[in-house]
C-alpha positions in Angstrom: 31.9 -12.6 -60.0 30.3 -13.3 -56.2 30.1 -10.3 -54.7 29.3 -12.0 -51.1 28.6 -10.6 -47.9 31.4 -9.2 -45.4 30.6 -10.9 -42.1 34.2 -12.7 -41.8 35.5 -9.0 -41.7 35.4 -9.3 -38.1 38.1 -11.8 -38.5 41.1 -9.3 -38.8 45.0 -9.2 -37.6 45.0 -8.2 -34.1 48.6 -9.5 -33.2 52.2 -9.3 -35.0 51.7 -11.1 -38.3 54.0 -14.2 -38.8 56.2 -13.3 -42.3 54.5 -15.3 -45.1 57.0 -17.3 -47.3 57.8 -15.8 -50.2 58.6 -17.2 -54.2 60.2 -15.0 -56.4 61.9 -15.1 -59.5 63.2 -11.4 -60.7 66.3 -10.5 -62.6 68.5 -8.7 -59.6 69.0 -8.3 -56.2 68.1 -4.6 -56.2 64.5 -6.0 -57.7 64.2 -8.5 -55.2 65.1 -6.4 -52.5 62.7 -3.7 -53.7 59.9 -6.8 -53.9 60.4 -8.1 -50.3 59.8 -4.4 -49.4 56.9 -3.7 -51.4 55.3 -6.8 -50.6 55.4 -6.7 -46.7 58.1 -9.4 -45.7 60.8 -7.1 -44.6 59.3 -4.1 -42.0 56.3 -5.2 -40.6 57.0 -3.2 -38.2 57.4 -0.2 -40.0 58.1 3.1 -38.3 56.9 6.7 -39.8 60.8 6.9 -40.6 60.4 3.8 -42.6 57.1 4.6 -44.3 58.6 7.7 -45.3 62.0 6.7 -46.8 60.2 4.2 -48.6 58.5 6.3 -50.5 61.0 8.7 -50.9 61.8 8.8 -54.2 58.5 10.4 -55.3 57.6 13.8 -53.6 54.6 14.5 -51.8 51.6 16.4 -54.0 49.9 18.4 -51.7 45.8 18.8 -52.0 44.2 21.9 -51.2 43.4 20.9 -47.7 47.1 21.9 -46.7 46.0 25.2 -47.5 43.4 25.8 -45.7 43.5 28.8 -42.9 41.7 26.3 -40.3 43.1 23.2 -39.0 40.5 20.6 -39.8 39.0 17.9 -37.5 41.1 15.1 -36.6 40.3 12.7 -34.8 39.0 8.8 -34.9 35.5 7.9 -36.3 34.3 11.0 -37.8 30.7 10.8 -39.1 30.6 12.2 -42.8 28.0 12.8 -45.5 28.6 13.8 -49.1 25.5 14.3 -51.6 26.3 12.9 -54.9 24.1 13.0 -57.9 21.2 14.2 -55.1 22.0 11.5 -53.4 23.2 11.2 -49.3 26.4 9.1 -49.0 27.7 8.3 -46.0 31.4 7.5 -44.5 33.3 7.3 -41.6 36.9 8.9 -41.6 40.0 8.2 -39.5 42.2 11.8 -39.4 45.1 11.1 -37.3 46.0 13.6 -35.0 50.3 13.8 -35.7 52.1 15.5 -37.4 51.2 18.7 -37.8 47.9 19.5 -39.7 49.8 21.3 -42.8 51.9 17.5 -43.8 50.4 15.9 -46.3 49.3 12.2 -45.2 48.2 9.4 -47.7 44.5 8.4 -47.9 43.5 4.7 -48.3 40.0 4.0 -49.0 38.8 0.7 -47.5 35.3 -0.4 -48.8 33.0 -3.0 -47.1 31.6 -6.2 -48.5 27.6 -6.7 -49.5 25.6 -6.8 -46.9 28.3 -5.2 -44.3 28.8 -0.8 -43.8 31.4 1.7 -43.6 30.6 1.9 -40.1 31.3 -1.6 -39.4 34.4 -2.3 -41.1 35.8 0.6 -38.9 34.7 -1.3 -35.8 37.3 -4.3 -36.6 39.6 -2.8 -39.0 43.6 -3.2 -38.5 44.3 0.0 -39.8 43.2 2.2 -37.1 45.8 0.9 -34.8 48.5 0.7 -37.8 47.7 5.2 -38.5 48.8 5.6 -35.2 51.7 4.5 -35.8 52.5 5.3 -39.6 50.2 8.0 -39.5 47.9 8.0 -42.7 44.2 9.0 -43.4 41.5 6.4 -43.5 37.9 6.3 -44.9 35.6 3.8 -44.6 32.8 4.5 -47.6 29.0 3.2 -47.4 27.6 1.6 -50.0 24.0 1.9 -51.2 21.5 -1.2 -52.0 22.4 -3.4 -54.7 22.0 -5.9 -56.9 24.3 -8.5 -59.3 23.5 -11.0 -61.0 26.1 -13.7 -61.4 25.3 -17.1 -63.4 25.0 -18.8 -60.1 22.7 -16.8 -58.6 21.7 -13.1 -57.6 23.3 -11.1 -54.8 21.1 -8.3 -53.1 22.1 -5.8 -50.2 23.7 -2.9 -49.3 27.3 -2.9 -51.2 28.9 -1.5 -54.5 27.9 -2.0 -58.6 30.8 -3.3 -60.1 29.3 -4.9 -63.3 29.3 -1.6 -65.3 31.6 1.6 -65.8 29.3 4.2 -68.0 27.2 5.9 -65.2 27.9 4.0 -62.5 27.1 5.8 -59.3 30.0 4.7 -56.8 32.7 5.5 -59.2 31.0 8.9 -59.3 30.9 8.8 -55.3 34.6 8.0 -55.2 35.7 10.8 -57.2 33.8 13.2 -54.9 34.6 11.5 -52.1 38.5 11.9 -53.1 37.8 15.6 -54.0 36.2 16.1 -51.1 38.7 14.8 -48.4 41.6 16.3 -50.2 39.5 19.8 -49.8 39.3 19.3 -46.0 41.9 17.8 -45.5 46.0 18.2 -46.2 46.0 14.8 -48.4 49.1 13.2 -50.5 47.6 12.9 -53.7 50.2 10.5 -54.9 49.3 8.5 -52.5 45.8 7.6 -52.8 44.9 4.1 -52.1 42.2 1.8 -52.1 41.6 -2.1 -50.4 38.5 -3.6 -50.5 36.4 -6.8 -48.7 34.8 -8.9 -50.8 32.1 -7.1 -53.0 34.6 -3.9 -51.7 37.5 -6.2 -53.4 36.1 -5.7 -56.6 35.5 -2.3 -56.1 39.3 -1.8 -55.3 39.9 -3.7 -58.4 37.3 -1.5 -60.7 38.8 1.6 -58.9 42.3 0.2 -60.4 41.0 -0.3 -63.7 39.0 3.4 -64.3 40.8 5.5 -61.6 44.5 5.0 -62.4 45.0 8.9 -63.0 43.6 9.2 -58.7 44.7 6.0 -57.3 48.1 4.8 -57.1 47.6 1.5 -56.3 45.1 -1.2 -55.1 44.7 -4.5 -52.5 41.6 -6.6 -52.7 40.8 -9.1 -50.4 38.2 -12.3 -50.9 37.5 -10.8 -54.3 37.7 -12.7 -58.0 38.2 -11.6 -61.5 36.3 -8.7 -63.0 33.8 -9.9 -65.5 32.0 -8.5 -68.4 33.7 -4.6 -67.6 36.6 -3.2 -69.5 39.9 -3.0 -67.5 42.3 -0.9 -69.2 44.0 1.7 -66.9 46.0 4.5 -68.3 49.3 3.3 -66.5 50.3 -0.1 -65.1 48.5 -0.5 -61.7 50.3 -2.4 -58.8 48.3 -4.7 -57.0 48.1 -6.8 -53.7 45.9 -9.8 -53.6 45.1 -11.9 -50.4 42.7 -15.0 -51.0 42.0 -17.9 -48.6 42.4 -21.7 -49.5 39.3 -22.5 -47.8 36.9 -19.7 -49.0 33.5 -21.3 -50.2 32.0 -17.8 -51.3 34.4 -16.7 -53.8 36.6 -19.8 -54.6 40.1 -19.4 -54.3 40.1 -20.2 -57.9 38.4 -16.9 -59.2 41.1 -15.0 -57.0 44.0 -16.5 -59.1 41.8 -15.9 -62.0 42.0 -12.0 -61.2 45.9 -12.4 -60.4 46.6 -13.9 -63.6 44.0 -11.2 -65.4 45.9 -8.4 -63.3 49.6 -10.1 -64.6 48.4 -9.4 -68.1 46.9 -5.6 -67.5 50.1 -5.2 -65.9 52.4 -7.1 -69.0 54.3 -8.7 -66.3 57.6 -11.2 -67.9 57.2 -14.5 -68.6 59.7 -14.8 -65.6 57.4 -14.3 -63.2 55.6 -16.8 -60.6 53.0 -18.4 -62.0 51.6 -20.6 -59.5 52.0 -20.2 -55.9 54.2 -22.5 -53.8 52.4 -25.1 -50.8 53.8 -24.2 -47.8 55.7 -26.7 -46.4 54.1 -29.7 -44.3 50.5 -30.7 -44.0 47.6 -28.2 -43.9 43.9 -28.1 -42.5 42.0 -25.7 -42.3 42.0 -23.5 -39.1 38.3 -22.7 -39.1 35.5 -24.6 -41.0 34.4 -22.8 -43.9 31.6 -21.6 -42.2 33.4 -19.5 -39.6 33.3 -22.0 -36.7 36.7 -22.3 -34.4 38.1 -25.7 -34.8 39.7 -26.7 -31.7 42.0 -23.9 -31.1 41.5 -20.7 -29.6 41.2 -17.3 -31.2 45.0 -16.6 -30.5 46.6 -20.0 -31.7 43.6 -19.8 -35.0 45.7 -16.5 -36.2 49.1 -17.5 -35.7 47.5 -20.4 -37.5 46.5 -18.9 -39.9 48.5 -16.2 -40.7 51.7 -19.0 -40.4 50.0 -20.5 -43.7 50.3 -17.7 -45.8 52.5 -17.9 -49.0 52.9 -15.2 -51.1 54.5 -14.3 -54.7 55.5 -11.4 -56.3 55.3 -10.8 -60.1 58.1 -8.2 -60.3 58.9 -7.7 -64.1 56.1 -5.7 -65.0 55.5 -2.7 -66.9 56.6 0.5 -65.9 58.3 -1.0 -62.6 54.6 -2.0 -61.3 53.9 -5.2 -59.9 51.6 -8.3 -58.9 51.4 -9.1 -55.7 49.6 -13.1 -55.1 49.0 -14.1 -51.0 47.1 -17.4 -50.2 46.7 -19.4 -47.1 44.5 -21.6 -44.9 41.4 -19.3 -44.5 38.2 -18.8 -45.5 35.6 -15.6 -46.4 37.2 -13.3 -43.9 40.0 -10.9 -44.0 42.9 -12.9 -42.7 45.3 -12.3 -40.0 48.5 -10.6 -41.3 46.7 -9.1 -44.0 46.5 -5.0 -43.0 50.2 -5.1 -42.2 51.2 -6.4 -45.5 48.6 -4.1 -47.2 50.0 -1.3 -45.5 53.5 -2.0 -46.6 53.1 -2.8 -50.0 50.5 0.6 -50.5 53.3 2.7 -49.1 55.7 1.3 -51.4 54.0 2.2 -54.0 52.9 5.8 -55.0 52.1 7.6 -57.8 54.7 7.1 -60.3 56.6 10.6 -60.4 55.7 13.3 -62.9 
């Protein structure tokens, strides 16, 4: 695995995505239908009416925050501190201000890449603007130094250890971290999410694979295939992947290497896609590998860009989960498009009901 560092984060949607092309094999329309929902492609616009009749069929579980006798703070960019194992660890939390304090919202957990913070993820993250309008509750974690050794070479900063499960520290601080928010907060706890950058892909990914019982389900970004740590989750785990073409940090082979891994944690049928379809016409790349514009401004770059994404669903899994694959013509960044179809394909899937 190449945990790398985060600095194409600041690459993000900031415009209407263009709908990604979709190939999908399933074994009825209701499936299908329920896949182009819970993959992003229909409402990308979705309204809190939507998000809620989406999710529906399984009942809110509210925490012990919606009890509480004060309303707590709400607000944008909330400066937190949790100690865990006597250790300070920081975040920064997104509490919108509607509905009314005592509705249960859902929490997604969005973790940085190495080298990057909590702090600035929030800066340039799509999902500030999208909580406004399908209100849910954000934090933004903060890693603590690190350092993995892959056979390439070995990656040192501040990010997330995701080469081990027995006593490994941000595991532990996720736990508390979820405990904690659903204490102060009124928090959905079947609908507890987690997305990830990069180093924070795997994370997501780890979280997936250890946390299935707290976390209903997961969307890395830039991230490959686990290595070396047990992935065995006590219920089929849905999962959203997004992966660039073009990235030269985590090759775009070690992302399909973690959807295929996911498609057999998952048990998926042999029916499903295997291989994502080109998307029609010749493709270059919209920016070099490096980052660097390539003859197009920032507004023509993520239509671009976000034009070139392809996606495919794996559908016939176990226990009605499901695989979700995106590619297209980026590199290390997060790519334009991407939060949306997060969004929708997180609220599409909750907890599976009791």
């Amino acid at each position: 695995m190449i945990p790398a560092s985060s600095a194409g984060r600041g690459r993000v949607d900031r415009r209407a995505p263009a709908r990604a092309r979709l190939r999908l094999r399933t074994r009825g329309a209701s499936l299908v239908a329920g896949a182009l929902v819970a993959i992003g492609l229909v409402g990308a616009r979705m309204s809190r009416a939507e998000a809620a009749s989406v999710a529906a069929p399984v009942p809110a579980r509210p925490s012990s925050g919606c009890k509480a006798s004060r309303a707590p703070e709400r607000g944008e960019r909330l400066d937190r501190m949790i100690e865990v194992g006597g250790v300070e660890r920081r975040y920064v939390l997104d509490v919108p201000t509607e509905p009314d304090p005592g509705t249960p919202l859902p929490l997604l957990l969005d973790f940085h890449g190495l080298g990057h913070s909590g702090a600035g993820v929030w800066e340039v993250s799509g999902f500030r603007a999208l909580a406004r309008r399908t209100p849910f509750v954000t934090a933004y974690p903060e890693g603590l130094p690190v350092r993995l050794v892959t056979p390439r070479r070995v990656f040192e900063g501040v990010g997330w250890e995701v080469q081990r499960v027995d006593g490994n520290r941000d595991l532990a601080f996720v736990a508390a971290l979820v405990d904690r928010i659903a204490a102060d907060h009124c928090i959905d706890l079947a609908r507890v999410w987690a997305t990830g950058f990069s180093n924070g892909a795997y994370l997501a990914q780890l979280l997936g694979c250890t946390m299935a019982d707290r976390v209903a389900a997961v969307a890395p970004v830039a991230g490959g295939v686990l290595r070396d740590v047990p992935c065995e989750p006590s219920r089929a785990m849905p999962i959203l992947i997004h992966h660039g073409r073009w990235d030269g940090i985590i090759p775009i082979g070690q992302g399909r290497a973690a959807r295929d891994a996911w498609t057999k944690v998952d048990a998926c049928g042999v029916d499903a896609p295997v291989a994502p379809s080109a998307p029609p016409g010749p493709t270059v790349p919209a920016t070099s590998p490096t980052g660097g514009a390539v003859g197009a401004d920032e507004a023509a770059r993520e239509a671009a860009e976000a034009a070139s994404v392809s996606c495919e669903v794996h559908a016939t899994c176990r226990a009605g989960s499901m695989v979700g694959w995106c590619e297209g013509d980026f590199g290390h960044w997060w790519p334009a498009g991407a939060s949306e179809r997060i969004r929708d394909f997180l609220f599409a899937h909750p907890m599976p009901p009791r």
